[in-house]
N, C-alpha and C positions, 0 to 999 in steps of 0.2 A: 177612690172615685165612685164606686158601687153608692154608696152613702148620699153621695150627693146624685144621683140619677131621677130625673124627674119625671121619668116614662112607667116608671110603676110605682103603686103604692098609694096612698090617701089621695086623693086631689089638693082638698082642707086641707090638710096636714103638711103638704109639700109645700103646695103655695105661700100659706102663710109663713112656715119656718124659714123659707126664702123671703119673703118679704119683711118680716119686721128689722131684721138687722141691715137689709138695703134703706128701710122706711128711716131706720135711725141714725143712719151715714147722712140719709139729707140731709135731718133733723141738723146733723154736726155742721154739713155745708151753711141752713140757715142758720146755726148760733155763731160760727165766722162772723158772718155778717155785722149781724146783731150786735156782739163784741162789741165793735168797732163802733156801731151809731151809738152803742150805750157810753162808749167812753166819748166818744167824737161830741155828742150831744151837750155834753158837760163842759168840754169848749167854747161850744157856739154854733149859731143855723150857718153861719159860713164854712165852719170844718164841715160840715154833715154836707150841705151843697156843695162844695167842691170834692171830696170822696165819691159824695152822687154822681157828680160827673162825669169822673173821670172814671167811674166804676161801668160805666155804661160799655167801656173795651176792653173791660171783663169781661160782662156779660156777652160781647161778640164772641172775642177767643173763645164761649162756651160754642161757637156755632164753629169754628174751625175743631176743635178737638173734638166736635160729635163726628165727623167722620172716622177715627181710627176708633173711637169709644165703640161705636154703634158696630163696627164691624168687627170687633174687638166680640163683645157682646153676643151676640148674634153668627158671627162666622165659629167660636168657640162652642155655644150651644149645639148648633146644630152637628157640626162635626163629632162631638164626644154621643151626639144622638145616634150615629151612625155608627159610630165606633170606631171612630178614625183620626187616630190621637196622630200620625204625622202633619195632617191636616189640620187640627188644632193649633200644633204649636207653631205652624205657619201662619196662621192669623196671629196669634200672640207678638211672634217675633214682629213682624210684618207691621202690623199697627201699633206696637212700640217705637219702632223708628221713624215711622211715617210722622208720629207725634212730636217727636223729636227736631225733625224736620220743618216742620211746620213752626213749630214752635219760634225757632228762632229767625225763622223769616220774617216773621209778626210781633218779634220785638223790636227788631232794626227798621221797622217802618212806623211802628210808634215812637220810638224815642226821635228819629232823624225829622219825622214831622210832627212832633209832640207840640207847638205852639200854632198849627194850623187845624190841628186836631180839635184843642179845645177851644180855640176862637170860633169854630161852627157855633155854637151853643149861643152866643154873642149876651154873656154874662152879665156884665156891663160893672161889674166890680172887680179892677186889679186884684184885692187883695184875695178872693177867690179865685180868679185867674190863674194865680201865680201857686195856690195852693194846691191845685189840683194837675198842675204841670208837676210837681216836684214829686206827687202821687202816682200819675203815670207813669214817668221814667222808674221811679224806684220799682213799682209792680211789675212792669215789663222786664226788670233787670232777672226778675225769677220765674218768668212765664215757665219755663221749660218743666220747672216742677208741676205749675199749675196746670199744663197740657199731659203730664205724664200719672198722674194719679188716679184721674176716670180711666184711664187705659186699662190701669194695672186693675182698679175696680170691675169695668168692665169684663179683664180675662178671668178675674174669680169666680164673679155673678154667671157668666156662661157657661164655668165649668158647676154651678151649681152651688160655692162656697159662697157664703156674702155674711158669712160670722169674721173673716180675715179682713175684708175691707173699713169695715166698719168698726173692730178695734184699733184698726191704722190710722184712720181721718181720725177718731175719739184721740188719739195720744196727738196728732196734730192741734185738734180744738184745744184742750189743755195748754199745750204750751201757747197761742193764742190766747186764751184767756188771759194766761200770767204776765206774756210780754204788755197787751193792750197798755192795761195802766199803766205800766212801770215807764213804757217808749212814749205813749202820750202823752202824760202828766206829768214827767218825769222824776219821778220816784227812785230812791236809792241814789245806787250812781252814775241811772242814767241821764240823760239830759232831756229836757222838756222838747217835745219834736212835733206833738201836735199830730195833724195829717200826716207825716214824713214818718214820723213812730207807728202807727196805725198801721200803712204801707209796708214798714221793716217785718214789724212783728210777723204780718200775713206771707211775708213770701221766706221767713227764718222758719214758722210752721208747716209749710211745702216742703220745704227742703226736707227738714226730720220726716217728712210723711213720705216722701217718695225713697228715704233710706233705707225705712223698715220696710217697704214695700218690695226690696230688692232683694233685701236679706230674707223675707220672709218667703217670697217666692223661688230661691233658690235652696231654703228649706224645708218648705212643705210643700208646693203644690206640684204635682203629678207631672203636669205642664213643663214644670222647670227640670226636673230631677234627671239625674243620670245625661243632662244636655245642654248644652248653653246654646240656646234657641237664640242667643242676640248674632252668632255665630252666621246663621242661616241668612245667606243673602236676599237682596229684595229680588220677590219671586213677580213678574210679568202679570199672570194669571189671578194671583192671590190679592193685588192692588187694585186691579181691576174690580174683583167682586168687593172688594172692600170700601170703594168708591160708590157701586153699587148701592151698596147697601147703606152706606153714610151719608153721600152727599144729598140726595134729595133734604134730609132733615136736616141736612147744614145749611143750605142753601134757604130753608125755612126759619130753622132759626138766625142765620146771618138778615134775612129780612125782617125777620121780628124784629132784632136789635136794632137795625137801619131804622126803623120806625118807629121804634122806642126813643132814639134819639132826635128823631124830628119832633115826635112829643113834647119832649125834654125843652127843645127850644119852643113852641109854641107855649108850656105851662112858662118859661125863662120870662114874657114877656109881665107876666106877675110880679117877679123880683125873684132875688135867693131863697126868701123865707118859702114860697112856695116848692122850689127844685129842692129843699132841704123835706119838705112836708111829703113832697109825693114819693122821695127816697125812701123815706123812716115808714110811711106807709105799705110801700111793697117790700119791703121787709119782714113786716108783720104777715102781711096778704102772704108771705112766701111759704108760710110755715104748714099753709094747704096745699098747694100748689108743689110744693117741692115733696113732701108728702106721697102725695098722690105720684108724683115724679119718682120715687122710689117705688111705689106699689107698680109702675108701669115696667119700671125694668125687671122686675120679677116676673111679673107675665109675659114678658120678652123672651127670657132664659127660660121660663116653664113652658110658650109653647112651640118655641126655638127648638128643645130636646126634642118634643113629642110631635112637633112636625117634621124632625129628621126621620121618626123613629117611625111617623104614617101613623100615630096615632089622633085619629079623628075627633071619637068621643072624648077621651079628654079634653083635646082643646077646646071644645065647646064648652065641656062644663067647666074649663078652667076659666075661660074670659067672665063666662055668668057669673061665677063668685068672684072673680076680682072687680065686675060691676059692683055688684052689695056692696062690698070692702070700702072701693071708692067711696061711693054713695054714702053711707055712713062717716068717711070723713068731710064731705062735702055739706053736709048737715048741719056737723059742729063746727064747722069752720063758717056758714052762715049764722049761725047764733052766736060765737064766740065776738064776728068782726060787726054784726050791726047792736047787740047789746053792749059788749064791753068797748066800742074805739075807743071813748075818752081816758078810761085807766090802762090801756094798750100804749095808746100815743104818749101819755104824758110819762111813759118809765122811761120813756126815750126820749124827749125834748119838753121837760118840764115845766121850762122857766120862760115860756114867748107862748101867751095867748093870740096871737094871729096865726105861728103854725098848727096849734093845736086845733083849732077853727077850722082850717083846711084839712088838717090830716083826717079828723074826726068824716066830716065829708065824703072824704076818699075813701075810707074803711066800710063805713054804712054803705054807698055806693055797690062796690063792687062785693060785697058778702051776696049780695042777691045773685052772682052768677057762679058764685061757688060751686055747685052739684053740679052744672051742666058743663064745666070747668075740668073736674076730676075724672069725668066721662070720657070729654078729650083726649085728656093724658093718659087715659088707660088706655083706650081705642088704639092710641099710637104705638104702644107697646105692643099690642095682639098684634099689628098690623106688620111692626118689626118680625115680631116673631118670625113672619108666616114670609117673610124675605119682601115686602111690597110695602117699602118705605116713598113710593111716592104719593100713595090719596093722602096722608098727614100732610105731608108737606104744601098739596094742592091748596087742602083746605085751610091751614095756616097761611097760606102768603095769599091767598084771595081775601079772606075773611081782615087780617091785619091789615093788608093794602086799603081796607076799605076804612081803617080810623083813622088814616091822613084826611081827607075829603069831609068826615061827621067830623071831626074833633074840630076843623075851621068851620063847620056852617054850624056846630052846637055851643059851639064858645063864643059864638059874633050874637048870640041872642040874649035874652037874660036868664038863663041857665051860666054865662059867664063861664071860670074854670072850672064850674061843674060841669058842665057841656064834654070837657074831653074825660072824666072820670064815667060818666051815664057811655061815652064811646068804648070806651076799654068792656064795661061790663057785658052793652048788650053784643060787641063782636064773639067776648068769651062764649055767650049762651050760644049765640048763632054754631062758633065752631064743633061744640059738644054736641049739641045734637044732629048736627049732619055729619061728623064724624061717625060718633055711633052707627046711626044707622045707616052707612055706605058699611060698616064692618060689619055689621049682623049679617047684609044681602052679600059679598065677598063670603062671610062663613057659611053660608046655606049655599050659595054653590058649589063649595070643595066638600061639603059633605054630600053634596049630590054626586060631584061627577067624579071623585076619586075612588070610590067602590064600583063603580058601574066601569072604570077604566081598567080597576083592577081585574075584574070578573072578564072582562071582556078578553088580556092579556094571555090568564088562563085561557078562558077558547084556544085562541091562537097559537100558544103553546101543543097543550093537548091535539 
């Protein structure tokens, strides 16, 4: 555990070695993805728009599972910051079955209302309809994996490990990649499945991912050893702060989602080609975004430790470099999405010059809010860290709230469904930089007033 302690030693050197194998677990989460539109594409803009769709209650379940993640995360940092490894494994335990729990609440209410579900979206093509109903249910049948894998990620990243998560999701991506084709296209002996194969393969690669995750944590990590922490009942106290510390960003990202899906429906009145364009789109867009989403969780867990630990000056200079860090992905992720969209888009939907048209659009578009983007997602990290998850949250569901209202008066103009791609961007810039700097003025007053509290303490003492 000594090895992974982030309260002494390089800044650089801690930071980044935590970060790059958190950076390339995303990486793994967006090549999931990916997988999937690169086979799904070779189908047709119907598989890729109904996986869109129905993928959008993924991306919620990502707002229910960030509450055990985050306090997973975060409860585990800090605690091993203080040196208080029963404490630890009470979050562990604790947000493993919370996930648990959760989990399967939220698949019997997807599947029981699975055909009210995607009639919001109001498609207007059975044959998608029907393909993305068959998509949901399958996916839901393995949430429980998909809710237990950021946990298990999470209690590593807090204990400072984030080399173990990241060859776990790697041997899940693999087996994904392999099923993709073989369940899609059906290849060998399996049978052609389309969407339904796409679906199998992703939650046949959870399962393997949450196995090694069990095995591996009851062989290596400190956390686990000598105790079976699943043992430990739900403790009153420990849900509490766990709730704390997660729900605000759940309740952020569960509105992100909600308005990602009102989106959805307003881009829907386009047709499929478009709901297929704007999927395969933020898929690409996600490769920064998720990115930078791994650089935040390491700054989470780096100043998680060091603010258990009352160390000040590091977390100041750890956020500054994990700005740079960002920044610099933020950069090449705008040169990468307004020079290259059309040989981005077209490895994913080749063969339909109207989605490509769109998609292209979409990519140019929102590259522009790329850096003020990664700023965000870092900001939210620092801000977990330091146990004050609710200004992220603030400025998420104000800023989002606000591209329901632009995305109807920018698409009723002749901007058309560019109208809600120019909404998506400029809210991004909006939330990065008022993010940031509400974190800069929060970190100038804990370095104000936590030395002058302490000195004062001493008096008192003395």
């Amino acid at each position: 555990m000594e090895n992974n302690k982030l309260t002494e030693g390089s800044i650089t050197g801690k930071l980044v070695r935590l970060a790059l194998p958190i950076m390339a677990t995303s990486f793994v989460q967006v090549a999931y993805n990916m997988t999937d539109m690169i086979w799904l594409g070779r189908v047709g803009t119907k598989a890729v728009a109904a996986s869109g769709t129905a993928g959008f209650f993924t991306w919620f379940a990502s707002a229910l599972f960030m509450i055990p993640k985050i306090g997973a995360e975060v409860g585990v940092a800090q605690s091993i910051g203080r040196e208080d490894m029963e404490s630890a494994r009470k979050f562990a335990s604790n947000t493993l079955k919370l996930s648990t729990v959760i989990a399967i609440i939220y698949s019997f209410i997807l599947i029981i209302f699975r055909h009210q579900i995607i009639g919001f979206f109001n498609l207007g093509d059975m044959e998608v309809i029907d393909m993305a109903v068959d998509y949901l249910v399958i996916i839901a049948l393995g949430f429980v994996f998909f809710f237990l894998n950021p946990v298990f990620s999470g209690i590593f990243n807090g204990s400072g490990d984030s080399d173990t998560p990241f060859r776990i999701n790697s041997a899940g991506l693999v087996t994904n990649m392999i099923l993709d084709p073989l369940m899609i296209m059906g290849i060998g002996p399996f049978p052609e499945m389309g969407v339904r194969g796409a679906a199998y393969a992703t939650i046949i690669a959870q399962f393997i991912v949450t196995s090694i995750f069990v095995y591996a944590s009851r062989k290596r990590n400190n956390l686990f050893k000598d105790l079976n922490i699943l043992r430990i009942p739900f403790d009153k106290e420990c849900i509490r702060v766990i709730f704390k510390l997660g729900l605000p960003s759940s309740v952020q990202q569960g509105i992100f989602s909600g308005i990602g899906m009102v989106l959805a429906r307003i881009i829907a009145q386009w047709g499929p080609t478009a709901v297929a364009a704007q999927k395969v789109g933020n898929q690409v867009e996600s490769i920064s975004w998720m990115t930078a989403a791994g650089f935040s969780t390491a700054i989470s867990a780096f100043i998680g430790q060091n603010y258990g630990a009352e160390k000040w000056d590091r977390i100041r200079k750890g956020y500054r470099k994990g700005l740079q860090i960002v920044g610099a992905i933020g950069v090449f992720a705008t040169i990468l999405l307004i020079f290259g969209a059309g040989p981005l888009f077209r490895f994913f939907i080749p063969d339909d010059p109207e989605a490509l048209n769109i998609g292209v659009r979409y990519l140019r578009i929102l590259g522009l809010s790329e850096i003020l983007m990664t700023f965000e997602i870092a900001s939210r990290g620092a801000f977990n860290g330091i146990g004050r998850t609710i200004p992220p949250s603030v400025v998420g569901v104000v800023f989002n709230a606000m591209r329901i209202p632009m995305a109807l008066v920018l698409s009723s103009t002749s901007l058309g469904l560019d109208g809600v791609w120019w909404t998506i961007t400029i809210s991004s810039m909006l939330k990065g930089l008022v993010l940031t700097i509400w974190y800069i003025i929060v970190l100038k007053q804990i370095l104000i007033i936590n030395p002058v509290l302490k000195v004062y303490i001493c008096i008192l003492v003395q």
